[in-house]
The first five atom37 places (N, CA, C, CB, O) and aatype in JSON, in Angstrom:
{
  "aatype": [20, 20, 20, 20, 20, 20, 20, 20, 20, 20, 20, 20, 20, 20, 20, 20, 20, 20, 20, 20, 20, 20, 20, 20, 20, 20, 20, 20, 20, 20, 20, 20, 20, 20, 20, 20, 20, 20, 20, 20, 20, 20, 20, 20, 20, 20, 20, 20, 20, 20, 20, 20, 20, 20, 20, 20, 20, 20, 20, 20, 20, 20, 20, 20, 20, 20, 20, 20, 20, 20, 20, 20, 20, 20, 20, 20, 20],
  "atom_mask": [
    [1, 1, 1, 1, 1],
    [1, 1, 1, 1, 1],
    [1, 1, 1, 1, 1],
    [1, 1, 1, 1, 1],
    [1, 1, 1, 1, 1],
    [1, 1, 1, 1, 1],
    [1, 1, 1, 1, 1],
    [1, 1, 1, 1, 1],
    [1, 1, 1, 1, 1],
    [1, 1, 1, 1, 1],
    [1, 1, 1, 1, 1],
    [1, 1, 1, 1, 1],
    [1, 1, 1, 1, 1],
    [1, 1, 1, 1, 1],
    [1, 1, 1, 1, 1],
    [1, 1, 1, 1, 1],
    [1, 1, 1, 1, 1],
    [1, 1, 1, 1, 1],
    [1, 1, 1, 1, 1],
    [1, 1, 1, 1, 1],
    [1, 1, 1, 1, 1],
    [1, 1, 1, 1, 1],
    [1, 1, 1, 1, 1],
    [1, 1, 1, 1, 1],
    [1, 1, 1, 1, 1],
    [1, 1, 1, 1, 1],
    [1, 1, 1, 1, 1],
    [1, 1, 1, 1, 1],
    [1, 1, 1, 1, 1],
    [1, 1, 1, 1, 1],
    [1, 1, 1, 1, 1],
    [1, 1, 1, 1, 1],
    [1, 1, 1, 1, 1],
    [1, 1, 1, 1, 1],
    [1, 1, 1, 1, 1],
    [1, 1, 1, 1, 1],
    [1, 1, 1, 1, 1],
    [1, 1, 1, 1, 1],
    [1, 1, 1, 1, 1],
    [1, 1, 1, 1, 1],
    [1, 1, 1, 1, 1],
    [1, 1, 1, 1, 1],
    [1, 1, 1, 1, 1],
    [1, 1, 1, 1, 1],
    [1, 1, 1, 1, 1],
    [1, 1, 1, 1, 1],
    [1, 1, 1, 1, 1],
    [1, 1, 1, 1, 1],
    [1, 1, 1, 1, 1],
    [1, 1, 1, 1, 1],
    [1, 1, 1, 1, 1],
    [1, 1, 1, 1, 1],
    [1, 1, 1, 1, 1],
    [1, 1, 1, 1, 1],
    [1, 1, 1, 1, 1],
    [1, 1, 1, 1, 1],
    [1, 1, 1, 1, 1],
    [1, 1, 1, 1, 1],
    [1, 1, 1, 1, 1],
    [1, 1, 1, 1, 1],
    [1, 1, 1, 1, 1],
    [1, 1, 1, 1, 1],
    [1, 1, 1, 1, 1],
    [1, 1, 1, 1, 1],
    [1, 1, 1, 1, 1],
    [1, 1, 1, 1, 1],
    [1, 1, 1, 1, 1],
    [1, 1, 1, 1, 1],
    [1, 1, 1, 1, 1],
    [1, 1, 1, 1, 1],
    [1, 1, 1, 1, 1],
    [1, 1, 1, 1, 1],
    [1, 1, 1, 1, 1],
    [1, 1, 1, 1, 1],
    [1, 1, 1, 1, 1],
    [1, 1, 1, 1, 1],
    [1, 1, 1, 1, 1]
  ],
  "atom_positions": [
    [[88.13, 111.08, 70.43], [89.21, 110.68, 71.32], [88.69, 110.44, 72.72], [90.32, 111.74, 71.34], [89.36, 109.64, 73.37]],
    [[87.53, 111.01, 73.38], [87.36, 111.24, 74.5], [86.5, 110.19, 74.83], [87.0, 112.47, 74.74], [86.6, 109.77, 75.98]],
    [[85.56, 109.59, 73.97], [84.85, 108.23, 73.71], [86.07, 107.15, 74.06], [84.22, 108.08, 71.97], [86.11, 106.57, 75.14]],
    [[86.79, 107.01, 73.32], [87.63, 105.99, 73.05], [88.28, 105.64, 74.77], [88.83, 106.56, 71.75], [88.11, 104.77, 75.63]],
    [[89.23, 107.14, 74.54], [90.3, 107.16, 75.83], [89.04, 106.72, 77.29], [91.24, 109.25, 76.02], [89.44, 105.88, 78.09]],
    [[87.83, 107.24, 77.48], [87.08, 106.38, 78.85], [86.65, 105.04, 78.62], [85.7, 107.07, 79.38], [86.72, 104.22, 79.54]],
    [[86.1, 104.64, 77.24], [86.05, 103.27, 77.11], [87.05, 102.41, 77.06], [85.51, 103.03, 76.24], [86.73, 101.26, 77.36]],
    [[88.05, 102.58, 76.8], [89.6, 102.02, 76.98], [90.16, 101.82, 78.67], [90.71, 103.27, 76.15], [90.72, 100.89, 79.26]],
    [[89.62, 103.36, 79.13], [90.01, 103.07, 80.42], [89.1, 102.11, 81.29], [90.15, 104.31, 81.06], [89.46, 101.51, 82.3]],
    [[87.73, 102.07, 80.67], [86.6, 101.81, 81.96], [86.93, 99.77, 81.57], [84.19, 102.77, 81.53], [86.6, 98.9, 82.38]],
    [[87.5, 99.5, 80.39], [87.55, 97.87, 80.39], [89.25, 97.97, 81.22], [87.45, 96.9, 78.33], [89.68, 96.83, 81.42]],
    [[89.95, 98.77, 81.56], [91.09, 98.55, 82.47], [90.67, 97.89, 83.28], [91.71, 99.54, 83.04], [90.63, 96.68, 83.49]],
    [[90.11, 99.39, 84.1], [89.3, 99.12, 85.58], [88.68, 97.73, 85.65], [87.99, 100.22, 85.83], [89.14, 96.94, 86.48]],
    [[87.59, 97.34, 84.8], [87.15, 96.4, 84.83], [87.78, 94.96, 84.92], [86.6, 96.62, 84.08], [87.39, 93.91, 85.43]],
    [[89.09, 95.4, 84.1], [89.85, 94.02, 84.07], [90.37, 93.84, 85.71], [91.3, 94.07, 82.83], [90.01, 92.88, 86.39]],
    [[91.19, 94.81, 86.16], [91.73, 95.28, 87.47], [90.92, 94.39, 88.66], [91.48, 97.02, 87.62], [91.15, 93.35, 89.29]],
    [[89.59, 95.6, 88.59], [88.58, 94.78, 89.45], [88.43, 93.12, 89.17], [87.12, 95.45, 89.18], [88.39, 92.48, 90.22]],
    [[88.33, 92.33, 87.99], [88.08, 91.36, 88.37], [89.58, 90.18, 88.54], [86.96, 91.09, 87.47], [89.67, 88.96, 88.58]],
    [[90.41, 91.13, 88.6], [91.75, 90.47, 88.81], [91.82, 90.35, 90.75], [93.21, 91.66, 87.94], [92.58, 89.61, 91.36]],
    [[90.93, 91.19, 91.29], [91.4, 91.72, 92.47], [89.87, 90.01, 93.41], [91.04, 94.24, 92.63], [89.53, 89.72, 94.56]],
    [[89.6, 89.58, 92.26], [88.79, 88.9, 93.21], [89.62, 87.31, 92.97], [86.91, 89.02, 92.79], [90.0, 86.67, 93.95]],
    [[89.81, 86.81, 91.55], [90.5, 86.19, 91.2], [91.89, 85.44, 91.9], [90.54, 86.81, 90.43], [92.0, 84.3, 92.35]],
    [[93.07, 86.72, 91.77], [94.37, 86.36, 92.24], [94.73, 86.35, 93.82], [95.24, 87.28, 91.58], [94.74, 87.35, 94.54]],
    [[94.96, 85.31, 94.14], [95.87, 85.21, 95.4], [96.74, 86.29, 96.09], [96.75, 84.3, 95.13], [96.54, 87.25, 96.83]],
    [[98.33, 85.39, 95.22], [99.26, 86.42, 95.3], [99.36, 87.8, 95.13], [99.9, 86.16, 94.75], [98.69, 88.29, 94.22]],
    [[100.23, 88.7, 95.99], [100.23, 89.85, 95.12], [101.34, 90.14, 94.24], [100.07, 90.91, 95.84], [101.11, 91.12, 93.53]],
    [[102.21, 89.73, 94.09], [103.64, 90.11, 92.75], [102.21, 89.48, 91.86], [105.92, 88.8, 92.68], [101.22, 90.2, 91.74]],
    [[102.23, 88.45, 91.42], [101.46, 87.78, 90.63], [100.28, 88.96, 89.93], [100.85, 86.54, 91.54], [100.23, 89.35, 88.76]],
    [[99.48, 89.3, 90.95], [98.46, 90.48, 90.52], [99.11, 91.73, 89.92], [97.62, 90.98, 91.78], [98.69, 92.37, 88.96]],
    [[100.18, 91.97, 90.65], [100.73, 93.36, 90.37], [101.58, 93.01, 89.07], [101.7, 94.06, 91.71], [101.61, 94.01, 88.36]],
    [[102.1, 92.2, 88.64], [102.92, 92.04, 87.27], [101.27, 91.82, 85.98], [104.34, 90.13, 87.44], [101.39, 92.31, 84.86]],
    [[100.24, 91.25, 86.28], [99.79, 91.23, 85.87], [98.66, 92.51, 85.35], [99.83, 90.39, 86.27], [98.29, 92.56, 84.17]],
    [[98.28, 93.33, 86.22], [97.98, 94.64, 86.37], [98.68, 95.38, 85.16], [98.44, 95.13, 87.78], [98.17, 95.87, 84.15]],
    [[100.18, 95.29, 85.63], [101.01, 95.86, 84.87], [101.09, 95.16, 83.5], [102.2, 95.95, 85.55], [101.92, 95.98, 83.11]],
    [[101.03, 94.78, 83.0], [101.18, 94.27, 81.65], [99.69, 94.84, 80.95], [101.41, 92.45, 81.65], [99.73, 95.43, 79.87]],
    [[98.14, 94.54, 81.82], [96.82, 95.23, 81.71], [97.13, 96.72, 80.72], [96.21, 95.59, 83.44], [96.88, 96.98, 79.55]],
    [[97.99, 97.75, 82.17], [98.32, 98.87, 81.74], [99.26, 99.28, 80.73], [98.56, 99.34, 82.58], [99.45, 100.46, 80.43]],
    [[99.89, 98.24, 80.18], [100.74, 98.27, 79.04], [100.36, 98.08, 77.9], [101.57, 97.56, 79.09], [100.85, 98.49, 76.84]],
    [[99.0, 97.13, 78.21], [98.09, 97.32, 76.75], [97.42, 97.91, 76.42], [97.46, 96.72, 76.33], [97.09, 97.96, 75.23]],
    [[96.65, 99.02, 77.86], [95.82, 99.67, 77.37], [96.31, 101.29, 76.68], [94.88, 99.64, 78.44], [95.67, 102.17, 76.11]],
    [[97.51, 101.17, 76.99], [98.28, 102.35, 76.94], [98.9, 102.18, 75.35], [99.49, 102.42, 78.28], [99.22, 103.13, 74.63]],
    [[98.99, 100.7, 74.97], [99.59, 100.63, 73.75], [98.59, 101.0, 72.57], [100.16, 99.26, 73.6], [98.78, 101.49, 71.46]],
    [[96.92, 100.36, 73.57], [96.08, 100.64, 72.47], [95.44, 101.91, 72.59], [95.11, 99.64, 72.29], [94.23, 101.87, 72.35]],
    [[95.83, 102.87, 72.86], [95.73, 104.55, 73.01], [97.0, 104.98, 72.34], [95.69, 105.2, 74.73], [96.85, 106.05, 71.76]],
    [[98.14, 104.5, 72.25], [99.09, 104.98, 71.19], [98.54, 104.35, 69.69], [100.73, 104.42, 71.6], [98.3, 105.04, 68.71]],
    [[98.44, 103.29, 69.74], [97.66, 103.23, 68.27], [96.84, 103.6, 67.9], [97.32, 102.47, 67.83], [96.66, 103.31, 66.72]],
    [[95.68, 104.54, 68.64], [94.66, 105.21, 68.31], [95.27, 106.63, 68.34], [93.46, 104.93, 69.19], [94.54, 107.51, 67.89]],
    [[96.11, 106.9, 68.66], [96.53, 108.43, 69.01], [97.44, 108.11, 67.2], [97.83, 108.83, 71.08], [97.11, 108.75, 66.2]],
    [[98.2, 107.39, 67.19], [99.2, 107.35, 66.07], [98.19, 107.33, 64.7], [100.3, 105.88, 66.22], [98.67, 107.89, 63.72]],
    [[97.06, 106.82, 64.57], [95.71, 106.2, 63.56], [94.97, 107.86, 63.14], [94.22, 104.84, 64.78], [94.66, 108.38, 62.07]],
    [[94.92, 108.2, 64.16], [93.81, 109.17, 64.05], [94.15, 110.35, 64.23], [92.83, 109.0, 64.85], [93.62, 111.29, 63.63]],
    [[95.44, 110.5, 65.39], [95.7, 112.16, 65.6], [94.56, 112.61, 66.75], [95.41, 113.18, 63.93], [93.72, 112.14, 67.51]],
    [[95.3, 114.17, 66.19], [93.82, 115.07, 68.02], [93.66, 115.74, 66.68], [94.49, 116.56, 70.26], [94.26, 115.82, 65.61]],
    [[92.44, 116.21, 67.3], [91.32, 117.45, 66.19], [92.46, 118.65, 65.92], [89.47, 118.41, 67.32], [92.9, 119.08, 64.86]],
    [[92.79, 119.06, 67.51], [93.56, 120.11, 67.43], [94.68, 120.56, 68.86], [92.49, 121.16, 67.09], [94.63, 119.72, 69.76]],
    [[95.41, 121.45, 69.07], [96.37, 121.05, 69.8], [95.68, 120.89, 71.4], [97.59, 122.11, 69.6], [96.17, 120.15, 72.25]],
    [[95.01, 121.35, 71.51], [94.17, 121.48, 73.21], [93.67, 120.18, 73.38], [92.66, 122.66, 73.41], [93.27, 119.94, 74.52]],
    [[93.6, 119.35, 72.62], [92.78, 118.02, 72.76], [94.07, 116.96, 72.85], [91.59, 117.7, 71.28], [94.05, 115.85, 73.39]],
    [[95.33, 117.66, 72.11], [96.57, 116.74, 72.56], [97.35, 116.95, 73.8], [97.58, 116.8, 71.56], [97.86, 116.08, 74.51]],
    [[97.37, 118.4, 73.99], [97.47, 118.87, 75.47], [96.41, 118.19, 76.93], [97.11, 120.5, 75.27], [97.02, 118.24, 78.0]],
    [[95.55, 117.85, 76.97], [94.81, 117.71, 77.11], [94.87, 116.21, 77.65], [94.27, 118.21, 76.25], [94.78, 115.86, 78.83]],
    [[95.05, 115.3, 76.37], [95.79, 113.78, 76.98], [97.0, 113.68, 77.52], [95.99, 112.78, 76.02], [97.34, 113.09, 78.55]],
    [[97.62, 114.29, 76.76], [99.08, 114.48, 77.89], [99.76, 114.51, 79.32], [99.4, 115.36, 77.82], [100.71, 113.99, 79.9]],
    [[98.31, 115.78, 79.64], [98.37, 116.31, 80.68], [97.65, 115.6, 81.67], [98.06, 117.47, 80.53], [98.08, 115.54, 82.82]],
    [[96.56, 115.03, 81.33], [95.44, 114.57, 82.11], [95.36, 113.36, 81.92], [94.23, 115.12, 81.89], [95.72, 112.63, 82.85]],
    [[94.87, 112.72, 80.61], [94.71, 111.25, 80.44], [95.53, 110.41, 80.52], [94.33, 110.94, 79.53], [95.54, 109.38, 81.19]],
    [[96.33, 110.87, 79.75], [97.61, 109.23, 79.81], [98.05, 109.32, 81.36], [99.59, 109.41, 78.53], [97.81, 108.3, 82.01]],
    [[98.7, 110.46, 82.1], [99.09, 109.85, 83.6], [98.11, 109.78, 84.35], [100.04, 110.55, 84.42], [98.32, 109.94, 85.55]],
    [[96.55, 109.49, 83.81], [95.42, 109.02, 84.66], [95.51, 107.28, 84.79], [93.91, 109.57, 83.92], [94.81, 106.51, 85.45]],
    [[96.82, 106.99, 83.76], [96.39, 105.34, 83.58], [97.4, 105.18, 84.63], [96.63, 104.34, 81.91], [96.86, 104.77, 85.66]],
    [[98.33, 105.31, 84.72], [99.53, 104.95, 85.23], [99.02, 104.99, 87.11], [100.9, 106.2, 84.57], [99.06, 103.85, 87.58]],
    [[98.82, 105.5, 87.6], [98.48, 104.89, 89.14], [97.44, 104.04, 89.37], [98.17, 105.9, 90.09], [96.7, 103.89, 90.34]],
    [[97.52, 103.52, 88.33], [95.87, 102.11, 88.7], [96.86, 101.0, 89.11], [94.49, 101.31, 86.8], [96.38, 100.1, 89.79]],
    [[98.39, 100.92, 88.74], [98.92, 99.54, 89.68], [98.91, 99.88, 91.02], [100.49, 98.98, 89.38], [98.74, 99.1, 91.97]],
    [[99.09, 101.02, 91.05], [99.52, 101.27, 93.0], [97.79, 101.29, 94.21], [100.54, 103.67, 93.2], [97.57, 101.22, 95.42]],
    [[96.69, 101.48, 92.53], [95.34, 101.95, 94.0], [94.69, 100.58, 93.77], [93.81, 103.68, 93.69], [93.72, 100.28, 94.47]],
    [[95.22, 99.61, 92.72], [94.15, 98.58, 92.58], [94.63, 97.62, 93.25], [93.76, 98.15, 91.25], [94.01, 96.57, 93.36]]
  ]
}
């Protein structure tokens, strides 16, 4: 899970960053951002729904920490 969930996050970032050299506007960037974070979040529910956690500390664990690690990348990027 812990493979997955930083490689999932680190092609966010990546997308983010090269959105930030790219786009003009900002609604434009920021709707687009946002849709970014809607996929990467969708494709961490399909890996979470596929596979499950080992055990409960590792689901605690994303809960707590990972998934609302994705969610402020529209507001810092």
């Amino acid at each position: 899970m812990e493979k997955f969930y930083n490689e999932t996050l680190l092609k966010l970032e990546m997308a983010i960053s090269d959105l930030e050299i790219d786009a003009d506007c900002s609604i434009h960037r920021i709707e687009t951002v946002i849709h970014l974070i809607i996929d990467c979040l969708s494709k961490l529910k399909a890996y979470v729904l596929e596979r499950g956690f080992k055990d409960v500390n590792e689901e605690i664990h994303f809960f707590k920490y990972q998934k609302p690690e994705v969610y402020p990348k529209v507001c810092t990027s």
